[in-house]
C-alpha positions as a printed NumPy array, in Angstrom:
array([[  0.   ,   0.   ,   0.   ],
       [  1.475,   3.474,  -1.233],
       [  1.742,   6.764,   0.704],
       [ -0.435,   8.263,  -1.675],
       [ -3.286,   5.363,  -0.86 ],
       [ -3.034,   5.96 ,   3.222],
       [ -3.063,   9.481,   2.909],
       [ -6.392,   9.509,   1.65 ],
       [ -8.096,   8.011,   4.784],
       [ -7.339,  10.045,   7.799],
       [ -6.009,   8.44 ,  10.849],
       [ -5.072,   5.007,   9.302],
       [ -1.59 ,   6.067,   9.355],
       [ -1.813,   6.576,  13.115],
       [ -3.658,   3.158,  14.003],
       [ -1.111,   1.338,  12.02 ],
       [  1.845,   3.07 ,  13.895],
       [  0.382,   2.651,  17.415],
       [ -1.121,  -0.847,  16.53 ],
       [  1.277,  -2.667,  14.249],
       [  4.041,  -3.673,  16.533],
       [  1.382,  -4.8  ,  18.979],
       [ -0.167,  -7.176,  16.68 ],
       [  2.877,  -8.293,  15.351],
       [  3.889,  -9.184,  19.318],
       [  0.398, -11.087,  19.785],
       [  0.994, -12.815,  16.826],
       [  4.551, -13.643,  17.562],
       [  3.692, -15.078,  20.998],
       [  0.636, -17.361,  19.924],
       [  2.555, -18.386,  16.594],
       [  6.05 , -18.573,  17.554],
       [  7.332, -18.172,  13.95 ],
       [  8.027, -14.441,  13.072],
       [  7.215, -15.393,   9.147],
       [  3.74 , -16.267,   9.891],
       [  3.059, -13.663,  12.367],
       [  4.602, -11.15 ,  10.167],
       [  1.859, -12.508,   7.787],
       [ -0.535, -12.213,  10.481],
       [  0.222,  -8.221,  10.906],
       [  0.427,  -7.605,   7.816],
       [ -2.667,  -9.431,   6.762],
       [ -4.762,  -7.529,   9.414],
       [ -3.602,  -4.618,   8.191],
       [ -4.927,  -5.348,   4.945],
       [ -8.334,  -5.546,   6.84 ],
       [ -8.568,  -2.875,   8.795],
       [ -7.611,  -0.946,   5.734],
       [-10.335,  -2.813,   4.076],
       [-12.798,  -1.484,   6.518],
       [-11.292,   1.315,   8.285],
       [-14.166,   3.581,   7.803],
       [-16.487,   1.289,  10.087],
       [-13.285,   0.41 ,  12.165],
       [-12.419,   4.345,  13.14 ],
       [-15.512,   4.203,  14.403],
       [-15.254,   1.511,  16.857],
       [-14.954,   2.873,  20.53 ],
       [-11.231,   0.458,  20.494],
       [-10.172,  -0.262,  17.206],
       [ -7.191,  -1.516,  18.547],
       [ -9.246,  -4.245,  19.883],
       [-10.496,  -5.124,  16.828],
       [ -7.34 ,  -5.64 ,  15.183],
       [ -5.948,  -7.949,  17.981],
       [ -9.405, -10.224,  17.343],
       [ -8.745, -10.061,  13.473],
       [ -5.214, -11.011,  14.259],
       [ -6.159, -14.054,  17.126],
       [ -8.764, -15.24 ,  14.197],
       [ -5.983, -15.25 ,  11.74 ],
       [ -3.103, -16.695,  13.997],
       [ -5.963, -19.461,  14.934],
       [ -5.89 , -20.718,  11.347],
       [ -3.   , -20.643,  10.543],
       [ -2.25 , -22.587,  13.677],
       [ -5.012, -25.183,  12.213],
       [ -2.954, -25.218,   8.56 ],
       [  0.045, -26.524,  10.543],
       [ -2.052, -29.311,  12.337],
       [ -3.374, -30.041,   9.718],
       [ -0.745, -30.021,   7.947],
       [  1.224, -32.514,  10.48 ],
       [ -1.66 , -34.964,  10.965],
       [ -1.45 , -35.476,   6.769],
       [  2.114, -36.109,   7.806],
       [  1.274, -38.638,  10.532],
       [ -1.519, -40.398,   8.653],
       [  1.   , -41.016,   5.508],
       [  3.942, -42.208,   7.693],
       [  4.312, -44.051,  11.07 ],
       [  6.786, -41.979,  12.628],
       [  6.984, -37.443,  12.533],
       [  8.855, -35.583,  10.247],
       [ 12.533, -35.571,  11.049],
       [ 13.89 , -32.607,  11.963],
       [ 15.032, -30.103,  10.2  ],
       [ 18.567, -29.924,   9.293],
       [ 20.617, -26.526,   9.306],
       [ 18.77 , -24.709,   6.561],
       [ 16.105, -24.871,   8.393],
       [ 14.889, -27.194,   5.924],
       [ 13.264, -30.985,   5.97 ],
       [ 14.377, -33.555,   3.216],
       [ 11.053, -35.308,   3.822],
       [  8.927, -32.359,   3.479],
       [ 10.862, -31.426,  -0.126],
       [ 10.439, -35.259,  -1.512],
       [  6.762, -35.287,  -0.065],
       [  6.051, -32.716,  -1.621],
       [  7.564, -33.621,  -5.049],
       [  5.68 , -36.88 ,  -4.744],
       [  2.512, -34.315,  -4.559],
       [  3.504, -32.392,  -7.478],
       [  3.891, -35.451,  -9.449],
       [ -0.242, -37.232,  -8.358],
       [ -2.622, -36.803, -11.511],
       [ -3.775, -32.805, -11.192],
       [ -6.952, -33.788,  -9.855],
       [ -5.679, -35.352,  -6.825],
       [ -3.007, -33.046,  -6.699],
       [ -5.664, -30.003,  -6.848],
       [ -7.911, -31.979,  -3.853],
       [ -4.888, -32.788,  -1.839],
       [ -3.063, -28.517,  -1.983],
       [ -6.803, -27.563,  -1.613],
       [ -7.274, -29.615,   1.697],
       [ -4.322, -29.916,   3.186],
       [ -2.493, -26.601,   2.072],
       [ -5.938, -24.118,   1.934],
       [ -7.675, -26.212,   4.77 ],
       [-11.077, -26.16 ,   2.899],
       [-13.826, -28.739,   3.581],
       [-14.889, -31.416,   1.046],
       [-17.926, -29.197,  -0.279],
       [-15.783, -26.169,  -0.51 ],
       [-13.341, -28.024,  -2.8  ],
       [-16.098, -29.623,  -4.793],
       [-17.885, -26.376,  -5.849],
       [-14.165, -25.083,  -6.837],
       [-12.799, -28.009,  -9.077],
       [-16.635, -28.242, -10.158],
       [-16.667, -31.802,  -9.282],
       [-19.438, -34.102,  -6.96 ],
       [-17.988, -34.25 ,  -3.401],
       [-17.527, -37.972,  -3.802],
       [-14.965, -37.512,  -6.489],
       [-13.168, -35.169,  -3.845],
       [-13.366, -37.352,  -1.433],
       [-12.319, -40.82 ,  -3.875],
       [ -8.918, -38.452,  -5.26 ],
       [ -8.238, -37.526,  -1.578],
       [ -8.684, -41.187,  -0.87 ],
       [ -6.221, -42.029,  -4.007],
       [ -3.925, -39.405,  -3.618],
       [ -2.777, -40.429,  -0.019],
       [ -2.735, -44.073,  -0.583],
       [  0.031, -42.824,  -3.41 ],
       [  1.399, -40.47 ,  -1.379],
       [  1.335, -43.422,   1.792],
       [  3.198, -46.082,  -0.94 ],
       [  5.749, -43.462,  -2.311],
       [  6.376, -42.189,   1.167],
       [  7.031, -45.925,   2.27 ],
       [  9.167, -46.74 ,  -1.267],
       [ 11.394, -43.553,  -0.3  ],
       [ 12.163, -44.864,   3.184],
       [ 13.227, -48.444,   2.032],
       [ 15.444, -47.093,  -0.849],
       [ 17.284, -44.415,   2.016],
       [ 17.25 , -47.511,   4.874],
       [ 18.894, -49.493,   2.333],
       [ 21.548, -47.051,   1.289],
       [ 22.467, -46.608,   4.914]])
C-alpha cells in the first residue's frame, strides 16, 4: 500500500503506527514463527484498511485488530495441524527434523511426490491440506461431486502413503 493510498483516509496512518508492533507481538507469541506472524500483521492490516471507515468508528479499534489477528493466527495454527496430521496419517513416525537450513528432506520429496499425483488429486490434496477447505468447498471449486473429492483424496494419499514408504526403504537401504 502506497503513501499516496493511506493518505487519503485520515487516521489510518496513526492506528497502524500505534497498533502494528502490537499485533505483530500477539501474533509472535501465539505463533512462535516471526514469518507467519509477520503474515498475520500484515494481513490484518490489509483488513482494517479494508474497513477502516467502520473500524475508526469503533470505541477500540485496537481491539479489533488484535481479534482479526487471534482469528488469523488461529488458522493458521489449524494449517500446521493439519498439515502434520497429513504427515502422521501417511507415515508411522513425525517428520525428522530439520537440518541446518532450516529445511526438511522429507517435506521437499513429499512434496515432489505431490507435485507429481494426476492434477486432480493433486488439486484436492493442496486444496485440503495446504488451503484447509472442507470437502464441499473443494467440490464447488474443481466443479466436481464431493464424492470424487473425497475418492482423489482417498487415491492421492494411498500414493502419497506407498511413495512415502518406497522412499524410506530405498534411504534404509543405502544406509
Amino acid at each position: 500500500m502506497s503513501d499516496e493510498e493511506t493518505e487519503q483516509v485520515p487516521g489510518f496512518d496513526d492506528f497502524v503506527e500505534s497498533e502494528f508492533t502490537n499485533v505483530l507481538a500477539l501474533a509472535l507469541a501465539v505463533l512462535h514463527d516471526r514469518d507467519d506472524a509477520f503474515d498475520v500483521a500484515q494481513e490484518t492490516t490489509a483488513r482494517t484498511f479494508a474497513r477502516w471507515d467502520d473500524v475508526a468508528a469503533m470505541d477500540r479499534p485496537g481491539a479489533w485488530a488484535r481479534r482479526v489477528a487471534l482469528n488469523l493466527a488461529t488458522d493458521t495454527l489449524r494449517r500446521r495441524a493439519r498439515r502434520q496430521r497429513l504427515h502422521l496419517r501417511l507415515r508411522s513416525q513425525p517428520p525428522p527434523i530439520a537440518d541446518e537450513q532450516g529445511t526438511v528432506e522429507w517435506d521437499r520429496t513429499f512434496w515432489a511426490e505431490v507435485a507429481a499425483l494426476p492434477r486432480r488429486q493433486r488439486n484436492a490434496v493442496v486444496l485440503h491440506y495446504v488451503e484447509d477447505l472442507a470437502i464441499a468447498d473443494i467440490a464447488a471449486i474443481v466443479d466436481s461431486p464431493e464424492g470424487t473429492v473425497k475418492s482423489d483424496l482417498s487415491r492421492a494419499r494411498g500414493r502419497l502413503r506407498d511413495a512415502m514408504q518406497r522412499n524410506d526403504h530405498d534411504v534404509q537401504g543405502e544406509e
